[in-house]
C-alpha positions in Angstrom: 86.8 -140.2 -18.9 87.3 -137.3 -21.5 84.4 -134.1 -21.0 82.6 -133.5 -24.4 81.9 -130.2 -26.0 80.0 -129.3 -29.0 80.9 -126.7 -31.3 78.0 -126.0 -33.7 79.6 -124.9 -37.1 78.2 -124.6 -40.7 78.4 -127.3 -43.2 81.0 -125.5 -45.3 83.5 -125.1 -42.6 82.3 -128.7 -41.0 83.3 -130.2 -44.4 87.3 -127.9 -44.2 87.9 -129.3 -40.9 87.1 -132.4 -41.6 89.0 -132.6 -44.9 91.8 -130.7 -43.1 91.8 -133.5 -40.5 91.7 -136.6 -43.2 94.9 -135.1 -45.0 96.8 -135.5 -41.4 95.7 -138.9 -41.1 93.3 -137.7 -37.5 89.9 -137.7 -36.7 88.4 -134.5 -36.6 88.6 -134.9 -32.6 91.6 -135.4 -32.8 92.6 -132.3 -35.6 90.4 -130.0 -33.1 91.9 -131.1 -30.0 95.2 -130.8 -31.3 93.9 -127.0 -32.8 92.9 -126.1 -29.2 96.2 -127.4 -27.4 98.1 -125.2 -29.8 96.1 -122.5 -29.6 96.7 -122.6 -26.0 100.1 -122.9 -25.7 101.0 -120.2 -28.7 103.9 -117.6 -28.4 100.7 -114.7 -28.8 98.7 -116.1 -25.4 101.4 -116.3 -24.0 102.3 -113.3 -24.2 99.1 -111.5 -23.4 98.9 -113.6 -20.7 102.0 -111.7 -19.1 100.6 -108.4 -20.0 97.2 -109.2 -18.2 99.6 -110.2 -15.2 101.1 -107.0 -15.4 97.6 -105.0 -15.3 96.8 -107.1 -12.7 100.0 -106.1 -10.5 99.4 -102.3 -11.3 96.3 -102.3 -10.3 96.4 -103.2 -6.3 93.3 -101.9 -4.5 89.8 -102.3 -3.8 86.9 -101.6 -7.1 83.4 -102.3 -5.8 81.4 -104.4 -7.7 79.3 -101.2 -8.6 82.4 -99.0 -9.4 83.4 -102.1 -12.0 79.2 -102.1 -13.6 79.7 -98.0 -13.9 83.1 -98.8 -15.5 81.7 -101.3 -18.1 78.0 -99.3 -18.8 80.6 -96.0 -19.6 82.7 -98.0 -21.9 79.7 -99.2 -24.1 78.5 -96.1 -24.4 81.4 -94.7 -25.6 81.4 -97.8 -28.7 
């Protein structure tokens, strides 16, 4: 059995998707679904992806959990 989600938009772009859908013959399921897969599997995530894998390996060590709530608290005040 498939999980359900619910993605509350307004009418106007409720009534491009599902137009959008219509003229690909698909269900507007099936036109979102299909949206998210290729979304997912695009050349750009991809690549971010590796980049975040990169920062990942670069920084080896231990950050507290209070060292990482300092580290987010500076950065919006600096917004």
């Amino acid at each position: 059995m498939a999980d359900k989600i619910s993605v509350y938009v307004d009418q106007e772009m409720h009534r491009i998707l599902k137009a959008e859908a219509s003229l690909r013959g698909k269900s507007l399921s099936e036109f979102m679904v299909d949206a998210a897969l290729s979304a997912l599997h695009s050349p750009r995530r991809q690549e971010s992806a590796t980049k975040m894998d990169c920062v990942r390996e670069s920084a080896k060590g231990y950050i507290s959990s209070e060292e990482i709530r300092n580290m987010r608290n500076e950065g919006r005040q600096n917004e």
